[in-house]
mmCIF file of the C-alpha atoms, coordinates in Angstrom:
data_MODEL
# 
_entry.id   MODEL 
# 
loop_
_atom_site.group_PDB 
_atom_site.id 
_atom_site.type_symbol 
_atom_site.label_atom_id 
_atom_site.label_alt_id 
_atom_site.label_comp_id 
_atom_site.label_asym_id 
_atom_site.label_entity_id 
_atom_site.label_seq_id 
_atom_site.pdbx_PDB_ins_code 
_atom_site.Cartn_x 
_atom_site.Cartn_y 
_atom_site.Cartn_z 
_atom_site.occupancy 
_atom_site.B_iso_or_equiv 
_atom_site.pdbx_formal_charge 
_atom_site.auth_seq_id 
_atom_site.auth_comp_id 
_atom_site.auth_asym_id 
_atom_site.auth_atom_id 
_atom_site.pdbx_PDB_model_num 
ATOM 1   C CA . UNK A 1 1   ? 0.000   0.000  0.000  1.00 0.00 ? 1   UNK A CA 1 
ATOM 2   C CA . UNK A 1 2   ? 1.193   3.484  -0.524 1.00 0.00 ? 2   UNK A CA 1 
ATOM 3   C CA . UNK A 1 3   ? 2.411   5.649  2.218  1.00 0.00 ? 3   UNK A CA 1 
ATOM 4   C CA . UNK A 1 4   ? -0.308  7.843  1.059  1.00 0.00 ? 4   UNK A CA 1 
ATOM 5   C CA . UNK A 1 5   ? -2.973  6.127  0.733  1.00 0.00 ? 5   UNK A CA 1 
ATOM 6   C CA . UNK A 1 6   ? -2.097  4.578  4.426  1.00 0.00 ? 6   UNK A CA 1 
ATOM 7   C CA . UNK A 1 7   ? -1.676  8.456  5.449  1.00 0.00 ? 7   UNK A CA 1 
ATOM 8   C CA . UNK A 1 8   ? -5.131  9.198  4.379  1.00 0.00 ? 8   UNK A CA 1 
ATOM 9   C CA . UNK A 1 9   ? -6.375  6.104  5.705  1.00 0.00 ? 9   UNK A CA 1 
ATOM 10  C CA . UNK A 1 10  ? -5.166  6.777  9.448  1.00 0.00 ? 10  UNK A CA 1 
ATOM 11  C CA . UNK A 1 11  ? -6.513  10.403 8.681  1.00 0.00 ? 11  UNK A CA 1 
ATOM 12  C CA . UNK A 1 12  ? -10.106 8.669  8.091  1.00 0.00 ? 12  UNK A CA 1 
ATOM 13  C CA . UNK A 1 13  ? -9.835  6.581  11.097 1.00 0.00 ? 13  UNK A CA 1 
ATOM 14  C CA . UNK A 1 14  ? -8.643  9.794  13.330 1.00 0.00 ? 14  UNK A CA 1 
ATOM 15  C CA . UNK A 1 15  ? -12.038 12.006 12.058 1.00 0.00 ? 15  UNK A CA 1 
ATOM 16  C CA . UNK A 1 16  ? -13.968 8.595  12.903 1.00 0.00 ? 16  UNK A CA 1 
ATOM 17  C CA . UNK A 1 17  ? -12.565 8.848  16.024 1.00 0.00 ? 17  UNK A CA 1 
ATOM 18  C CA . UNK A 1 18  ? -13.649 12.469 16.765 1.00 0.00 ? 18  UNK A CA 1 
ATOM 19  C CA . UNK A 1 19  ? -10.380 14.381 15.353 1.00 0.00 ? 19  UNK A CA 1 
ATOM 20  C CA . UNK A 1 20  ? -11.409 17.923 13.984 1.00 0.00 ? 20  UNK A CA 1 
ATOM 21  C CA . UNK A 1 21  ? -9.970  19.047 10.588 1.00 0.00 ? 21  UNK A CA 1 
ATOM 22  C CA . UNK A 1 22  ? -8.957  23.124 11.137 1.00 0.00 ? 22  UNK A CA 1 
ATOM 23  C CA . UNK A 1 23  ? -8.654  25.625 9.142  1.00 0.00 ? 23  UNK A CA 1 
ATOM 24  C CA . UNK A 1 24  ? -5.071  26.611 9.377  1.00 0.00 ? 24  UNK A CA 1 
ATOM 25  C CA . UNK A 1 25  ? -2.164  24.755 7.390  1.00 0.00 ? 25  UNK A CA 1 
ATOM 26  C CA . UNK A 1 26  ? 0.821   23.371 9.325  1.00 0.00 ? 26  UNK A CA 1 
ATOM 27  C CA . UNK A 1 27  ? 3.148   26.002 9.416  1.00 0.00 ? 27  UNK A CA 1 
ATOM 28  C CA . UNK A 1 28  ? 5.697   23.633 8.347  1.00 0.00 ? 28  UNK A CA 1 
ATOM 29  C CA . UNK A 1 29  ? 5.125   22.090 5.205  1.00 0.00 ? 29  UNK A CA 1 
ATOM 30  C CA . UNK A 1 30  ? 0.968   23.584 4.999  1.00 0.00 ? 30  UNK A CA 1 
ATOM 31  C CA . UNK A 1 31  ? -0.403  20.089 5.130  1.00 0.00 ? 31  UNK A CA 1 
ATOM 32  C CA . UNK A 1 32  ? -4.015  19.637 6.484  1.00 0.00 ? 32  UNK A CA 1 
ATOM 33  C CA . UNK A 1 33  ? -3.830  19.886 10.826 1.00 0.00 ? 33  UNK A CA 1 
ATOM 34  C CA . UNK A 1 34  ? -6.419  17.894 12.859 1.00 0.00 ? 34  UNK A CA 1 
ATOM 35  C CA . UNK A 1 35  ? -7.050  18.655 16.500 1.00 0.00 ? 35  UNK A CA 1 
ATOM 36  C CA . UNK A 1 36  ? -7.274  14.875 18.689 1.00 0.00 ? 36  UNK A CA 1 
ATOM 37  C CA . UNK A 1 37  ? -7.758  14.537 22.331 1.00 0.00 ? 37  UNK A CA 1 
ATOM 38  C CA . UNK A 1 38  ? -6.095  17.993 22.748 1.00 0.00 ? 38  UNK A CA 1 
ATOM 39  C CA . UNK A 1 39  ? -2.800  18.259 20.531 1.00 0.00 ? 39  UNK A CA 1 
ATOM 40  C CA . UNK A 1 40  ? -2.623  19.221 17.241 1.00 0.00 ? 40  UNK A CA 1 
ATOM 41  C CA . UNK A 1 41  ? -1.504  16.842 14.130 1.00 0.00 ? 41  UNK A CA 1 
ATOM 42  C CA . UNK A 1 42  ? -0.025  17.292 10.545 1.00 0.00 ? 42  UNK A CA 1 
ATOM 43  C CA . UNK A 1 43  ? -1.538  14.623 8.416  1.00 0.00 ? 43  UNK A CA 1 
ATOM 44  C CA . UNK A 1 44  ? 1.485   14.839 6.219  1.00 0.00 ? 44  UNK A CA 1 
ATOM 45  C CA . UNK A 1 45  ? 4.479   14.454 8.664  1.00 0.00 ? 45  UNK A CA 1 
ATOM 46  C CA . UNK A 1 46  ? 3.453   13.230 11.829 1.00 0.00 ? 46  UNK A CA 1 
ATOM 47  C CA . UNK A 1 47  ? 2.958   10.035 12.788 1.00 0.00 ? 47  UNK A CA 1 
ATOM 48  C CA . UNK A 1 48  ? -0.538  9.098  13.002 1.00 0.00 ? 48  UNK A CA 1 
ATOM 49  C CA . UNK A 1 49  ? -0.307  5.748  13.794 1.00 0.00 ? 49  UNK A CA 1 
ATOM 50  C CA . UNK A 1 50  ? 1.028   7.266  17.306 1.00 0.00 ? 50  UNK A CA 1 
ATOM 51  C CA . UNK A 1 51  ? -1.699  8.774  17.865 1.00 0.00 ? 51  UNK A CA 1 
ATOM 52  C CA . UNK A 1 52  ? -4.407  6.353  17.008 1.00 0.00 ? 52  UNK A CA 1 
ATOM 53  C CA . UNK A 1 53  ? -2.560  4.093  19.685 1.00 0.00 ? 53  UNK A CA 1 
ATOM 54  C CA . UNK A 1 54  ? -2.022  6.386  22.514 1.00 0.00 ? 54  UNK A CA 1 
ATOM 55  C CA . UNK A 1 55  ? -3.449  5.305  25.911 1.00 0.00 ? 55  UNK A CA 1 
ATOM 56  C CA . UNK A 1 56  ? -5.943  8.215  27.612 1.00 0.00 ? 56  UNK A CA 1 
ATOM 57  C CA . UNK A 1 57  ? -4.279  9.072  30.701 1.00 0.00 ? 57  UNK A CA 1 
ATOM 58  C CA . UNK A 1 58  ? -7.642  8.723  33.186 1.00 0.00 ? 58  UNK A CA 1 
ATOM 59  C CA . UNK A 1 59  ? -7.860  10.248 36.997 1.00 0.00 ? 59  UNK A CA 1 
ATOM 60  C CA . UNK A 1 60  ? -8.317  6.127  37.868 1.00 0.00 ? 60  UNK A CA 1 
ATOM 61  C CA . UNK A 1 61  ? -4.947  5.378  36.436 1.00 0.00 ? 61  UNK A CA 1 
ATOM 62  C CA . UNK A 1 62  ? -3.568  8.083  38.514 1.00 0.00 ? 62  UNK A CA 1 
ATOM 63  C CA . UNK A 1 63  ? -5.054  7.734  41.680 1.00 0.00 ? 63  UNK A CA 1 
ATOM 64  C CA . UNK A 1 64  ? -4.426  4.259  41.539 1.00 0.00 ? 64  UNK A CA 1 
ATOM 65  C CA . UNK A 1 65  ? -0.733  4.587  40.756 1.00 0.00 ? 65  UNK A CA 1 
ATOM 66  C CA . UNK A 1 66  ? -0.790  7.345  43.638 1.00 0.00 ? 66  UNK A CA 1 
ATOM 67  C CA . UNK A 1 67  ? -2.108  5.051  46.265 1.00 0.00 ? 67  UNK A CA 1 
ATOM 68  C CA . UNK A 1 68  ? 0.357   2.329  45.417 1.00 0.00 ? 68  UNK A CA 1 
ATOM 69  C CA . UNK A 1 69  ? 3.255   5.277  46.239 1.00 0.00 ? 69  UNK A CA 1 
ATOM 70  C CA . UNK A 1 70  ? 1.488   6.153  49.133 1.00 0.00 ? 70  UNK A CA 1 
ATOM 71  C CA . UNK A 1 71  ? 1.183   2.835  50.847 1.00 0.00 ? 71  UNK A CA 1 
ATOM 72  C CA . UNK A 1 72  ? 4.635   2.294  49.731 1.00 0.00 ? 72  UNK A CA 1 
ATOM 73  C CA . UNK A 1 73  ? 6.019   5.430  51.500 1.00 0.00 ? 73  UNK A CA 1 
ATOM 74  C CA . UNK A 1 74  ? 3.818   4.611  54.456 1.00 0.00 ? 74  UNK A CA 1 
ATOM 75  C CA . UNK A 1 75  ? 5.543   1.358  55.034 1.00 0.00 ? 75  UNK A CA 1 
ATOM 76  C CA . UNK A 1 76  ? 9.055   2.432  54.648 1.00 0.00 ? 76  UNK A CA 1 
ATOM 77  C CA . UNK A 1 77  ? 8.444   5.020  56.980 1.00 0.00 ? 77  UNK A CA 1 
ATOM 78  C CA . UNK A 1 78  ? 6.584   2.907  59.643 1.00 0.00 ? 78  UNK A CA 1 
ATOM 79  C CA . UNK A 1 79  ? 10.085  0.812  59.345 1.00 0.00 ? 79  UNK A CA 1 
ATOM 80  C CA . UNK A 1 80  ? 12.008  4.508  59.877 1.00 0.00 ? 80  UNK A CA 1 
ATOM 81  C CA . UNK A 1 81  ? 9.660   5.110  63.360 1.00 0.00 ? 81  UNK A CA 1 
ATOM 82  C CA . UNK A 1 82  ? 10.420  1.994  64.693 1.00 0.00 ? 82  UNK A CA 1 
ATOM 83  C CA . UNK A 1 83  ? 13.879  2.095  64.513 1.00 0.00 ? 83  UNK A CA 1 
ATOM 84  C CA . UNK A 1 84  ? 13.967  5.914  65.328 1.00 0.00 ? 84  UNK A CA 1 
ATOM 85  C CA . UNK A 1 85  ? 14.804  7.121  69.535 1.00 0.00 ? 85  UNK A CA 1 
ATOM 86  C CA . UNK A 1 86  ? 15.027  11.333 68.626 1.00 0.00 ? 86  UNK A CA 1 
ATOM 87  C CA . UNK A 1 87  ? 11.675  12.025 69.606 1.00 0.00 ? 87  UNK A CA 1 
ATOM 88  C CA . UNK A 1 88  ? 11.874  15.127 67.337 1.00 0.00 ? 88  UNK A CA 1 
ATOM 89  C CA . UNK A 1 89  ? 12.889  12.983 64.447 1.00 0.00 ? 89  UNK A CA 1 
ATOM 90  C CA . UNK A 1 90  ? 10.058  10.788 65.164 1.00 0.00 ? 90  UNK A CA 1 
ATOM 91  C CA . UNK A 1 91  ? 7.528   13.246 65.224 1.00 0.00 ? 91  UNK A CA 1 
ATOM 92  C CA . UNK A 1 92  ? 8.707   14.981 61.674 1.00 0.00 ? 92  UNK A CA 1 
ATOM 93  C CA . UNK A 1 93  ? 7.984   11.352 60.244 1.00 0.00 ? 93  UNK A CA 1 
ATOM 94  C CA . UNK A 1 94  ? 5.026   11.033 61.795 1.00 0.00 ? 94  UNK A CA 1 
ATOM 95  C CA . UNK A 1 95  ? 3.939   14.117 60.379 1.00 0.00 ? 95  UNK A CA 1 
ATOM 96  C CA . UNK A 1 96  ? 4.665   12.892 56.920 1.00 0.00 ? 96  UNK A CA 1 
ATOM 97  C CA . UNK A 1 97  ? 3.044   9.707  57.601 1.00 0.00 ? 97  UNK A CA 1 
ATOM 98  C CA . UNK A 1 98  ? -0.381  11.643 58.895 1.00 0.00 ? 98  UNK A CA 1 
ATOM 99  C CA . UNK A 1 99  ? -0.174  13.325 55.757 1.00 0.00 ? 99  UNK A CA 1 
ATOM 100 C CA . UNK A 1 100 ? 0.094   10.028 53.234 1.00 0.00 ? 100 UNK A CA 1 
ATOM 101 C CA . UNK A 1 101 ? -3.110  9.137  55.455 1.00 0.00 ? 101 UNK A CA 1 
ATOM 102 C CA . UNK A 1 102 ? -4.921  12.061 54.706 1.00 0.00 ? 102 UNK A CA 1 
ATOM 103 C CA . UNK A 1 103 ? -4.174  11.556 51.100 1.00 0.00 ? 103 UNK A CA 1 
ATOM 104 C CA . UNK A 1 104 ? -5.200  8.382  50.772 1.00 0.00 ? 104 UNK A CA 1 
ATOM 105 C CA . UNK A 1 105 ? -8.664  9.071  52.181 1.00 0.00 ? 105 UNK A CA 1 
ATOM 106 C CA . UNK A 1 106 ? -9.102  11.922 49.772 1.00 0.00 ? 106 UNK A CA 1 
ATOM 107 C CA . UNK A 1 107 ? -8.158  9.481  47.117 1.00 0.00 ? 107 UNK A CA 1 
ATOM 108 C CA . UNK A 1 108 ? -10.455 6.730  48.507 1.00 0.00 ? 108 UNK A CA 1 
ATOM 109 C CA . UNK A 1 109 ? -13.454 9.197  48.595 1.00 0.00 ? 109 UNK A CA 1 
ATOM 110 C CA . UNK A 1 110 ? -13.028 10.832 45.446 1.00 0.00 ? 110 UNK A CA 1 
ATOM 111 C CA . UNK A 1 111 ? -13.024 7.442  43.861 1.00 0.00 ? 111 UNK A CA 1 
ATOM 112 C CA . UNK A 1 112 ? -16.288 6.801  45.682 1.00 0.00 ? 112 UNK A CA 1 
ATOM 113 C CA . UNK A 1 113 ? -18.308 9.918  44.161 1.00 0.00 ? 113 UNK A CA 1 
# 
């Protein structure tokens, strides 16, 4: 198949998808620009195929990712107090630690509304 006839085919499947053709040429080379999920494409020299196949970042993915940090860091640092005798040491990680807590219930609830 030829590269542009494949061009115009991933251009098809990008408007299918809910790209928007605009008005101005690429300032490049003046091919035809589409606007998908937020950033801005030349059909003639960039790579469409990238684009078709990039994964939606979602607040779920974050969160989620978030709250595996934050249990992480909560463990290490319940191994830190344990092994810790400055009381003033102790109570700057327990700070952080209240804070990770807090976090994680505002994640938790946010993922319940």
């Amino acid at each position: 198949m030829s590269q542009s006839r494949e061009k115009m085919q991933l251009t098809v499947e990008l408007m299918r998808r809910g790209a928007v053709m605009m008005k101005e040429p690429c300032p490049l080379d003046n091919g035809v620009q589409m606007r998908y999920k937020g950033k801005v494409y030349c059909t003639t020299h960039d790579d469409l195929e990238a684009a078709l196949s990039a994964k939606e970042i979602t607040f779920g993915d974050v969160a989620a990712s978030m709250r595996d940090q934050l249990l992480t860091k909560l463990k290490e640092n319940t191994a830190l107090l344990e092994n810790e005798k400055d009381p003033q040491k102790q109570d700057q990680i327990v700070s952080v630690m209240a804070k990770y807590v807090d976090l994680l219930s505002k994640l938790e609830s946010s993922q319940r509304t």
